[in-house]
C-alpha positions in Angstrom: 11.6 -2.6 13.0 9.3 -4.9 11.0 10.2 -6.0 7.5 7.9 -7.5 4.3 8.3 -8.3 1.3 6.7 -6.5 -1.5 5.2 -9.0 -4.4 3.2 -5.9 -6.3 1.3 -7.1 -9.2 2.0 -9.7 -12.2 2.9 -8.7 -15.4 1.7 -10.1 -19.0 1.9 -13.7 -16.8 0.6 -14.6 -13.6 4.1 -15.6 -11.7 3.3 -15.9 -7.4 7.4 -16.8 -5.9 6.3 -18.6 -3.4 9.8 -19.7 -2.8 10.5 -16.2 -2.0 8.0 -15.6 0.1 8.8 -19.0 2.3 11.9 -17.7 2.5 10.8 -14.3 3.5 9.0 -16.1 6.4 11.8 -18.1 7.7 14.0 -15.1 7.9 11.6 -13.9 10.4 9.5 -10.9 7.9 6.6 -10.1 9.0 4.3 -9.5 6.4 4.2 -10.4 2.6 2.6 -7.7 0.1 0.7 -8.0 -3.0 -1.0 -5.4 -5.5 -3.1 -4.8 -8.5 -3.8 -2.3 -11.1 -5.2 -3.8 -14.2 -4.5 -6.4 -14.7 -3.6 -9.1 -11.7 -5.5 -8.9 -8.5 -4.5 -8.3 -5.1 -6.9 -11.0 -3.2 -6.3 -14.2 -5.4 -2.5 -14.5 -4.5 -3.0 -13.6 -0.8 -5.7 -16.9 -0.8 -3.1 -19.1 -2.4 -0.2 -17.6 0.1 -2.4 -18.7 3.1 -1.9 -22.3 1.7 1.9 -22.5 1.7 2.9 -20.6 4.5 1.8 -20.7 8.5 3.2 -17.5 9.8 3.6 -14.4 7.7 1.0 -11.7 7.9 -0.7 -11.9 4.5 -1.3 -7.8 3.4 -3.0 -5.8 0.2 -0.8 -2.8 -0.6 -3.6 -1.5 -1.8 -6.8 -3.3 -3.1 -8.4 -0.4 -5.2 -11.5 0.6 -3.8 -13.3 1.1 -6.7 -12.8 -2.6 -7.5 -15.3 -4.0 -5.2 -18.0 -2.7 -2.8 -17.2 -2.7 0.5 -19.0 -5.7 1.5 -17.4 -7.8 -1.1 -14.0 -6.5 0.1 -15.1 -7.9 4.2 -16.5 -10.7 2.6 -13.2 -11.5 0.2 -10.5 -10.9 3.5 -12.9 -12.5 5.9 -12.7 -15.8 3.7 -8.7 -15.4 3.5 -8.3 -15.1 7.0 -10.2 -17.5 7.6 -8.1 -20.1 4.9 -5.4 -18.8 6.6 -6.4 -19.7 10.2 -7.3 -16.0 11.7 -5.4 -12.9 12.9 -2.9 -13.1 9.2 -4.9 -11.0 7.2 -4.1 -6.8 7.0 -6.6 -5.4 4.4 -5.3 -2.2 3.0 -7.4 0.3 0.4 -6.5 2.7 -1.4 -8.4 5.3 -4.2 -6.4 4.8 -7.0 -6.6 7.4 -9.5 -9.2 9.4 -11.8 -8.3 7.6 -15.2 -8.5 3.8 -13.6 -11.4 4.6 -11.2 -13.4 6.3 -14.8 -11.3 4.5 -17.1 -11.7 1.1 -15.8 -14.3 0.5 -13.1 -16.8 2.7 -15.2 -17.4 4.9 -11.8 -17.4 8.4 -10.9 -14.2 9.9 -9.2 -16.6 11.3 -6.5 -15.3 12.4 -3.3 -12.3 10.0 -2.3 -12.3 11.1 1.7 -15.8 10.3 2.2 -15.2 7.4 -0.1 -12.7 6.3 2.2 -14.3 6.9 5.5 -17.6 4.9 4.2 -15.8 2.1 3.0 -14.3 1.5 6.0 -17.3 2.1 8.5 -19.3 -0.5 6.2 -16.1 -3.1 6.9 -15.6 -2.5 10.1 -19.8 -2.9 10.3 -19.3 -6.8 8.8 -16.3 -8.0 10.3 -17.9 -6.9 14.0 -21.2 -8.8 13.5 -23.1 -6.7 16.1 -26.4 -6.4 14.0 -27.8 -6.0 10.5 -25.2 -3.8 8.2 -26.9 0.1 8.0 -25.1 2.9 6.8 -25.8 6.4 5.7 -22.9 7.5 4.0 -22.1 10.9 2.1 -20.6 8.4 -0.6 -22.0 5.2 -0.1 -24.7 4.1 2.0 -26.5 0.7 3.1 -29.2 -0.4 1.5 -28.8 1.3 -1.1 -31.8 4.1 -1.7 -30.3 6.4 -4.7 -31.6 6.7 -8.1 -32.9 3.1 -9.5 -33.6 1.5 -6.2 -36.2 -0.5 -5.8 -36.6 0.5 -2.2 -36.7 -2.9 -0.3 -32.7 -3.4 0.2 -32.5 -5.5 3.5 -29.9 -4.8 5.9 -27.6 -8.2 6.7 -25.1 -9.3 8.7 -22.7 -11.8 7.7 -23.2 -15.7 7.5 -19.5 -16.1 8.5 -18.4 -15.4 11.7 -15.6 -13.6 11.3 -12.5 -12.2 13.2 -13.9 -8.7 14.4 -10.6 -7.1 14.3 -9.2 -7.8 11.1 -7.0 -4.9 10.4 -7.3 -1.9 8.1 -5.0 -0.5 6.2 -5.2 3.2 4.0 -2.4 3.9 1.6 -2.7 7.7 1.0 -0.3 10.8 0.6 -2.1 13.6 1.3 -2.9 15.7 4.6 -6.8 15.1 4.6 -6.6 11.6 4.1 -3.5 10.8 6.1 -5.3 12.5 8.8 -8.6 10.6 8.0 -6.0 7.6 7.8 -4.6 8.0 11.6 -8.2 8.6 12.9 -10.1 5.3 11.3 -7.1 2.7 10.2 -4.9 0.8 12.1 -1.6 1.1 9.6 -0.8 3.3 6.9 0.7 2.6 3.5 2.2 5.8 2.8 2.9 7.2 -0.5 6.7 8.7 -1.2 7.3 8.3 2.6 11.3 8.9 3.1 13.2 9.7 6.4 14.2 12.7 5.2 10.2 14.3 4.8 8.6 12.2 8.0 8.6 15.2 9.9 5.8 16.9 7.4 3.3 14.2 8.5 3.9 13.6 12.0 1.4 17.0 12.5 -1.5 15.4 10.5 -1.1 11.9 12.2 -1.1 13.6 15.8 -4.4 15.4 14.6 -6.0 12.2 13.5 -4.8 10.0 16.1 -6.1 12.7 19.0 -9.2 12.9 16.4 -10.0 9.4 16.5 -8.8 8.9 20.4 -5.6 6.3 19.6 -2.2 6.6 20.3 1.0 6.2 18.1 0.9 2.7 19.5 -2.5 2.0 18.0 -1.0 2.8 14.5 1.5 0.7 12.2 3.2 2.8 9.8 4.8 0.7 6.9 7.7 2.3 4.8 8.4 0.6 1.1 12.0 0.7 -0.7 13.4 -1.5 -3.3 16.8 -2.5 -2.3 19.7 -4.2 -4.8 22.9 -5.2 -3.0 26.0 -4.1 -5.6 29.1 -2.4 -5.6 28.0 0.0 -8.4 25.6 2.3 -6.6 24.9 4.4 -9.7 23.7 1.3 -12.3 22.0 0.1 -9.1 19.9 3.1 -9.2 19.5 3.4 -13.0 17.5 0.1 -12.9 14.9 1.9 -10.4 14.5 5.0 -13.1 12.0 3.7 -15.6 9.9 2.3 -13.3 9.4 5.8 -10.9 9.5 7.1 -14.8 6.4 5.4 -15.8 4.4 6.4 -12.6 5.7 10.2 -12.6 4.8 10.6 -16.0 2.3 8.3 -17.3 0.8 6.5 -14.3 -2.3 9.4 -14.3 -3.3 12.6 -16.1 -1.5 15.2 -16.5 -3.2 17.6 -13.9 -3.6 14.6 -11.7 -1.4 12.7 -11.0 -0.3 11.4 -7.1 3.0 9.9 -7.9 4.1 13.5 -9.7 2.9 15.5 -7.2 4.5 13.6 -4.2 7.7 14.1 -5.9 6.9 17.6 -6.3 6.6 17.5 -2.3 9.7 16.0 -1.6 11.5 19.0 -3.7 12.0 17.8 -6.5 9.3 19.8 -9.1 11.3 20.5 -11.6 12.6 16.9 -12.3 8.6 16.0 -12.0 7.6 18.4 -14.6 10.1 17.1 -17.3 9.4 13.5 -16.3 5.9 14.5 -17.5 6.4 16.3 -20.5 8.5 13.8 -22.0 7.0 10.4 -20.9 3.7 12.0 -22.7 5.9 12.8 -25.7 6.8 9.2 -25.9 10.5 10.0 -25.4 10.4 7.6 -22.3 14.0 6.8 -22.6 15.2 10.7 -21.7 12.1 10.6 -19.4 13.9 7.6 -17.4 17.2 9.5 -17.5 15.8 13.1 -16.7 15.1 10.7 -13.0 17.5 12.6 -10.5 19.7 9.7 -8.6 19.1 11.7 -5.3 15.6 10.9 -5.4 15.6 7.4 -6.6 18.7 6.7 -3.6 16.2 8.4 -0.9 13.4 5.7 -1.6 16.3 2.7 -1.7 18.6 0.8 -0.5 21.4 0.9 -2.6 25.0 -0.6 -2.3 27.5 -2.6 -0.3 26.4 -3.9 3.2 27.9 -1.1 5.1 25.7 1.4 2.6 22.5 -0.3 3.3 23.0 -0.5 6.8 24.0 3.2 7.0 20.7 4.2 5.4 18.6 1.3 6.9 19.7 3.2 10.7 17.6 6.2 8.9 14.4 4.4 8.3 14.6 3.2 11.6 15.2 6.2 13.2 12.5 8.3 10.9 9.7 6.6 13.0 7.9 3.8 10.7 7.6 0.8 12.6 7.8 -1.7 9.1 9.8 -1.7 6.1 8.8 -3.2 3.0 11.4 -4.6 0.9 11.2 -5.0 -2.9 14.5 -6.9 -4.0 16.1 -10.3 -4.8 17.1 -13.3 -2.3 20.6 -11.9 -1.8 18.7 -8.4 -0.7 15.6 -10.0 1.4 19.0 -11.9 3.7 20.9 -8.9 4.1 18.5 -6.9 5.0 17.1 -9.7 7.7 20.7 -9.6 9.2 20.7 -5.9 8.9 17.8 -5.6 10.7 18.3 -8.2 13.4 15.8 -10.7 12.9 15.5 -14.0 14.5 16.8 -15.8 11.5 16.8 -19.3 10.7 19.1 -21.0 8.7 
């Protein structure tokens, strides 16, 4: 099974550890990670990445795709690929939610599937090159002919030559667009994917893989856990609470929220409801400890060596074929060993 490493986003300071990441790639990982929500983006650290390393696959988990048209998302991992010397480059998308797609990018929440299913078309349209870029979307359509056009939007193709088969990526959750995700991506980013509830999507994959006339071996499926090795299991899980506190409770509205409900699907609604409540009460301390440890130690890898390898065997028997790995040096070498990498020294 494939490993990365998981950079996410920057907080109040831009901070890139390339030295991680270097590392990362001599243990033999094969991809590195980044993020954004509002504040750092996803793109700028991947260009810098391409600069110091010569190997690792360089991936967005996710670009939002209310951040950028689609057009300026080809034309933004075309150029990175490019920097990077081709074939390093996996561009995935994702929706975000309601309050950052209204809140921040000033757009309507519209209808994320056909969102989705446009966005990519229209990439797939500019990395291929075959002619002039036309679309006729249910979302979003090229050139644009809706209320204020002009009328004389010219269909293009790209200047660069790009590589035709830069991958695509959707990180989604739910059975519409993880189906939609197995039919027109080549990987998917999963949201509150665990071994134990793989079974519940292996139906909608099968329906979009038949759908979109692939087979499980035309589609990457890339797992995410944050791992701290310790010999204190429960205060290594207590330091993953606030964090799955904050998106459970505050990370959306109230009646929408993606992060809630796929914690309500993995059984544990009740917990999810009084996350909620209380992180919109501003009692985020008892929202952090209302957290149930068997849900935090299902997304992780928590422990000793033998505990990590013990629930490592899971993941690689759930049917993912990557891992990515949120955690320290001490974690990203275990779990290279763990996983029987070619490592280097």
């Amino acid at each position: 099974m494939k490993l990365g490493l998981m950079l996410g986003y920057s907080g109040g300071a831009l901070s890139i550890d390339v030295e991680k990441v270097q590392l990362a790639e001599r243990l033999g990982y094969d991809t590195v990670w980044t993020a954004e929500a509002y504040g750092s983006d996803a793109l700028s650290p991947l260009a810098y990445l391409a600069g110091k390393t010569e190997r690792i696959r360089l991936g967005t988990a996710v670009i939002q795709l209310a951040g950028r048209t689609p057009a300026n998302a080809a034309m933004t991992i075309a150029t990175i690929d490019a920097l990077a010397g081709g074939n390093r480059v996996i561009c995935g998308i994702g929706v975000s939610g309601p309050q950052i797609v209204e809140g921040w990018y000033g757009q309507p929440w519209g209808r994320p599937y056909y969102r989705l299913k446009d966005y990519v078309s229209i990439m797939r349209k500019i990395f291929k090159r075959e002619e002039p870029v036309v679309h006729d979307g249910k979302e979003i359509s090229l050139p644009f002919l809706g209320e204020g056009a002009m009328g004389v939007g010219k269909p293009l193709k790209s200047i660069l030559h790009t590589n035709p088969d830069i991958p695509i990526w959707l990180g989604t959750g739910m059975e519409s667009t993880v189906k939609l995700t197995a039919e027109i991506a080549d990987g998917w980013l999963p949201l509150g994917l665990v071994p134990e509830n793989y079974d519940t999507y292996v139906p909608w994959i099968d329906a979009g893989l038949e759908k979109g006339g692939k087979t499980m071996n035309d589609f990457e499926r890339q797992g995410m856990v944050s791992a701290i090795v310790t010999d204190d299991v429960k205060a290594g899980l207590d330091r993953m609470k606030p964090g799955i506190a904050l998106y459970v409770g505050g990370m959306g509205h109230k009646s929408k929220n993606f992060h809630k409900e796929m914690m309500i699907r993995r059984g544990f609604g009740e917990a999810a409801e009084r996350i909620q409540d209380l992180y919109l009460a501003k009692r985020k301390d008892e929202a952090t400890n209302a957290v149930p440890d068997e849900f935090v130690d299902q997304g992780a890898l928590v422990g000793d060596r033998q505990r990590i390898q013990r629930r490592f065997r899971d993941w690689e028997d759930s049917g993912v074929t990557g891992l990515t790995i949120s955690g320290d040096e001490q974690a990203l070498r275990l779990l290279a060993d763990v996983a029987r990498l070619n490592v280097e020294p």
